[in-house]
N, C-alpha and C positions, 0 to 999 in steps of 0.2 A: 943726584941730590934727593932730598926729602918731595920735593915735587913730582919729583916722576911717579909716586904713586896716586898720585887725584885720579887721572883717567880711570885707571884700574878701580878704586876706590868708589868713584862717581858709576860708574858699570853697575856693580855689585849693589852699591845703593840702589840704585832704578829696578834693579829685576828681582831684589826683594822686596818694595816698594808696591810695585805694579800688580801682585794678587789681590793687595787690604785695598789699593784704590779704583781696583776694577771691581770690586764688591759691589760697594756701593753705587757703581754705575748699574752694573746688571741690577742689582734689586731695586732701583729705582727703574728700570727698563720693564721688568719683570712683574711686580708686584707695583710698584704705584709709590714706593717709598725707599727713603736712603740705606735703613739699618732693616735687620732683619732679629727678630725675637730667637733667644736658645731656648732648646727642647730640652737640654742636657741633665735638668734637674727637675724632679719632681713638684717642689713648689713652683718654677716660673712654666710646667705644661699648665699647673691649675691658675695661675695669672694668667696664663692664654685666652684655656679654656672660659674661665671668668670674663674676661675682656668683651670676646666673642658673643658670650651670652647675654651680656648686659646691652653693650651698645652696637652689634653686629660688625663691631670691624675694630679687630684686637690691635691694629696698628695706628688708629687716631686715639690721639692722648686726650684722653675724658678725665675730668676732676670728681668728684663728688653730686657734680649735679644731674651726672648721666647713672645714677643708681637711683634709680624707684624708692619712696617713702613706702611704707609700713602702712602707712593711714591709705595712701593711695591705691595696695594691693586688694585692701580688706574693701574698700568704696566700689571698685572695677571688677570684686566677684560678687556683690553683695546687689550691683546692678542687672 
C-alpha cells in the first residue's frame, strides 16, 4: 500500500535535514552564534566589513545607534 513508503520517506527526510540543522549547532558551538554571514557577494563582505568596524562584532545586530554622529567625530579629534 501507499504506506509502505513513510519509513523510506521519513529516512531520506532526516538525512537531508541533518546538514541545515547541524549548522546551526556548530556555529553556535563555534562562533557564539546560530546563523553565520555569506561572503558570497561583494556588498554583504562590505556589510561585514562595516559591521566589524563600527561595533567590533559583525554578528550582534546594532540599529542605528551603534554608528558614531558626525558632530561626535569632529568633537573627539578637535579634543
Amino acid at each position: 500500500m501507499w504506506f509502505e513508503i513513510l519509513p523510506s520517506a521519513l529516512i531520506i527526510t532526516a538525512a537531508l535535514a541533518f546538514p541545515h540543522a547541524s549548522a546551526y549547532i556548530m556555529n553556535y558551538l563555534v562562533f557564539g552564534n546560530m546563523y553565520r554571514r555569506s561572503m558570497y557577494h561583494m556588498e554583504e563582505r562590505r556589510q561585514y566589513l562595516r559591521d566589524r568596524r563600527l561595533t567590533k562584532d559583525p554578528y550582534k545586530v546594532q540599529g542605528l545607534e551603534a554608528i558614531p554622529d558626525e558632530d561626535d567625530k569632529e568633537n573627539q579629534s578637535n579634543n
